[in-house]
C-alpha positions as CSV (number, residue, x, y, z in Angstrom):
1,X,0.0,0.0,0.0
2,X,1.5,3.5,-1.0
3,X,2.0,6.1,1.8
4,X,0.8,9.3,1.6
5,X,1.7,13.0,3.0
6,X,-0.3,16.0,3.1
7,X,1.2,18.6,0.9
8,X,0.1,22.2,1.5
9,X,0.3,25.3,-0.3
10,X,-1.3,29.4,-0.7
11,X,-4.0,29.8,-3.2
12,X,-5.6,33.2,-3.0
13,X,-9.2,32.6,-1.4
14,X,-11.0,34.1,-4.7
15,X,-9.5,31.1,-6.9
16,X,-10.4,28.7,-4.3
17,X,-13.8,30.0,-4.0
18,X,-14.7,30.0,-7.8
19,X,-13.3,26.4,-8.1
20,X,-15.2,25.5,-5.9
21,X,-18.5,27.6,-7.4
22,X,-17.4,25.4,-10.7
23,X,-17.8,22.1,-9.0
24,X,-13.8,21.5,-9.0
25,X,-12.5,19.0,-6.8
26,X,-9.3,21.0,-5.6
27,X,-7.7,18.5,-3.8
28,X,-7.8,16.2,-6.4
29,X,-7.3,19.0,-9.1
30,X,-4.0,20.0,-7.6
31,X,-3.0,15.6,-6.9
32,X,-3.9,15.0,-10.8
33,X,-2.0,17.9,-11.6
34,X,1.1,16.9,-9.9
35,X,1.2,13.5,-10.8
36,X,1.1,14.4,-14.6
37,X,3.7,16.9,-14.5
38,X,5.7,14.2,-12.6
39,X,5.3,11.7,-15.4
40,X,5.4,14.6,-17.8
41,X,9.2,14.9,-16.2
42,X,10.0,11.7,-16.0
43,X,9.7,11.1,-19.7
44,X,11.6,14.3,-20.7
45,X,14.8,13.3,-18.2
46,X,14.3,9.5,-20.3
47,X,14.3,10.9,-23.4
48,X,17.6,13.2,-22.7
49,X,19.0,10.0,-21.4
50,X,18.1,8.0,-24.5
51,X,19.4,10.8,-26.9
52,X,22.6,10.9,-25.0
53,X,22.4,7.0,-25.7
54,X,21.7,7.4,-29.0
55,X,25.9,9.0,-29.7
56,X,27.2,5.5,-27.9
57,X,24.8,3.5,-29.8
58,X,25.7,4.5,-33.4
59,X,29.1,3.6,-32.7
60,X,28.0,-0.3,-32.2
61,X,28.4,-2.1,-35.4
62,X,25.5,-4.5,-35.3
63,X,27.5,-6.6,-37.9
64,X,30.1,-7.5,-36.2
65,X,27.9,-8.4,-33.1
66,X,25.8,-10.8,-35.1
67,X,29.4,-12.0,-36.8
68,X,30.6,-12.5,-33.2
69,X,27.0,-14.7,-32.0
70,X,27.2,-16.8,-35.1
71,X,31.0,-17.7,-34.5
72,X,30.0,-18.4,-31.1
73,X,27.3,-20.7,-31.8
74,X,29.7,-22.6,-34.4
75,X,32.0,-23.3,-32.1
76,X,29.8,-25.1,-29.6
């Protein structure tokens, strides 16, 4: 089971007050919200990871790796 916390923070009383007029859930608004951008994130730091990858990657010659397997296997 995940653990929660409570995280708090200042909304001036106005917005709160028409959110809530609109029939927005502000807890879960602001929860949603956070766990998006969070994803959102998550992908964009995976992405710069993979691209820095990518330079690495291109310098593998795939065949000389599938010449290397199929030598291998031969000589079992």
């Amino acid at each position: 089971m995940s653990s929660y916390i409570t995280v708090s923070t200042k909304v001036r009383k106005e917005v709160v007050e028409k959110a809530r007029r609109l029939g927005i859930n502000v807890s879960e608004f602001l929860r949603k919200a956070l766990e998006e951008e969070v994803k959102r994130r998550e992908l964009e730091y995976l992405e710069k990871r993979l691209n820095e990858l990518d330079s690495v990657l291109e310098k593998i010659d795939v065949n000389e790796i599938v010449r290397l397997i199929r030598e291998d296997r031969e000589s079992r």
